[in-house]
C-alpha positions as CSV (number, residue, x, y, z in Angstrom):
1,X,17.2,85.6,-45.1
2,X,20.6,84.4,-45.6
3,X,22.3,81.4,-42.9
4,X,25.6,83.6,-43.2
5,X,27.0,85.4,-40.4
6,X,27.4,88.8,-41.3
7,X,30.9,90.1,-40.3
8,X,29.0,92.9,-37.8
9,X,27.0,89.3,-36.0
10,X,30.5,87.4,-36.1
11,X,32.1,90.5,-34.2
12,X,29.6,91.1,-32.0
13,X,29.5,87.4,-30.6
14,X,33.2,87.0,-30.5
15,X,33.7,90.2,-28.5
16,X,30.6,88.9,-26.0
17,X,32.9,85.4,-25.5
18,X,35.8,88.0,-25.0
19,X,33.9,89.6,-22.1
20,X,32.5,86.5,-20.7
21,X,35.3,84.7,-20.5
22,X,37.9,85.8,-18.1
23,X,34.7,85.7,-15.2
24,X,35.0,82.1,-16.5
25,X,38.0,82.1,-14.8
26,X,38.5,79.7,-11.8
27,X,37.8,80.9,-8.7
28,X,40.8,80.0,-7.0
29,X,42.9,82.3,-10.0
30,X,40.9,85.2,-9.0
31,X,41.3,85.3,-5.3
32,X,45.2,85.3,-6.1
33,X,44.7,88.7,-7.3
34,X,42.9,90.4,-4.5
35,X,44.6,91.7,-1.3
36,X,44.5,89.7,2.2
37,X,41.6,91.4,4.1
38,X,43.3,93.7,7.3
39,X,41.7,93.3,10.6
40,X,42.4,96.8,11.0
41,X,39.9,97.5,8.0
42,X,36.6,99.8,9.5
43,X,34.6,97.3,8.1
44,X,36.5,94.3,9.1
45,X,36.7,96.0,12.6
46,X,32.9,96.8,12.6
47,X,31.6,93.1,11.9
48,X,34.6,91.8,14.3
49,X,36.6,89.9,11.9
50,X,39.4,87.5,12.9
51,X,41.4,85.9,10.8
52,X,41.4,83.0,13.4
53,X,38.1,81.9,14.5
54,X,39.6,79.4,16.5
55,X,40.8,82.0,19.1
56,X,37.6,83.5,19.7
57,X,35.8,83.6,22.9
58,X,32.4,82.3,22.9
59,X,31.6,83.7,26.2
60,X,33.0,87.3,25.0
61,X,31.5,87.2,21.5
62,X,27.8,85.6,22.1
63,X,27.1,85.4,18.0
64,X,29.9,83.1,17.8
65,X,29.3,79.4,17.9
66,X,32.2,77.0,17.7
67,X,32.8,75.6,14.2
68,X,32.0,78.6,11.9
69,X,34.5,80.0,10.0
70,X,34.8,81.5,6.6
71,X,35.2,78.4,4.5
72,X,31.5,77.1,6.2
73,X,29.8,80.3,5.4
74,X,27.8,81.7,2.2
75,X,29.4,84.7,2.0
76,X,32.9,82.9,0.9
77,X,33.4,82.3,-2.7
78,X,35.6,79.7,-3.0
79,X,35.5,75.7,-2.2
80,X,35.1,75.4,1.8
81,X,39.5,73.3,1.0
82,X,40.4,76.6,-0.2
83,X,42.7,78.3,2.2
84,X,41.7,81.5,1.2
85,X,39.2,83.7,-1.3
86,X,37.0,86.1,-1.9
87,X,34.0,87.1,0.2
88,X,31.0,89.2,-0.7
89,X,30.9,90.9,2.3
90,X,34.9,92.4,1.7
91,X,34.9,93.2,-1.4
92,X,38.0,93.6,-3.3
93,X,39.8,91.7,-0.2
94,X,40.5,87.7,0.5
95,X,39.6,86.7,3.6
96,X,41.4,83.3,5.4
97,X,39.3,80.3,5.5
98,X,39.8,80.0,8.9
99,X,38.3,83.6,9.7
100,X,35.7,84.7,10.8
101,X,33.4,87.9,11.4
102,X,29.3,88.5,12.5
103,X,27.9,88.6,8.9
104,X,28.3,84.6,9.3
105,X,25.8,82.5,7.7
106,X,25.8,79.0,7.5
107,X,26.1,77.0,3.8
108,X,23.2,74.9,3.1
């Protein structure tokens, strides 16, 4: 056995680091490129998304409980200071930090 990298192992890992790295990517970068989530959105409408949580009423939406909003839950991919990212739940779609919707779960 030879301690050279063959030419076919030496391509193979640098195309693997080419892969890899744009997911490496900050989080923030990637949310630029995806499209605000519309309310209007079947999903969106479905799970009762706002993009405000703050102008929810409790009494009218009992699964709501003051103080969530995206940036607090699990589903959000970004830092709870970011003002907006991606979620799991809309995929393809940012959501506002201060939204919210009923697939709400609170980060540990």
């Amino acid at each position: 056995m030879s301690p050279t990298i063959a030419r076919r192992g030496f391509m193979k890992c640098a195309l693997s680091g080419a892969a890899v790295i744009p997911m490496l990517r900050g989080v923030g970068a990637w949310a630029a490129d995806l499209t605000p989530l519309d309310p209007a959105d079947s999903l969106a409408q479905s799970l009762g998304f706002v993009p405000d949580a703050s102008k929810i009423d409790a009494n009218a939406n009992p699964t709501f409980k003051v103080g969530q909003h995206c940036s607090a839950c699990m589903q959000y991919r970004g830092k709870p200071s970011d003002p907006t990212s991606g979620c799991s739940i809309y995929s393809g779609h940012s959501v506002p930090s201060a939204g919210w919707c009923r697939a709400f779960v609170q980060r540990g």
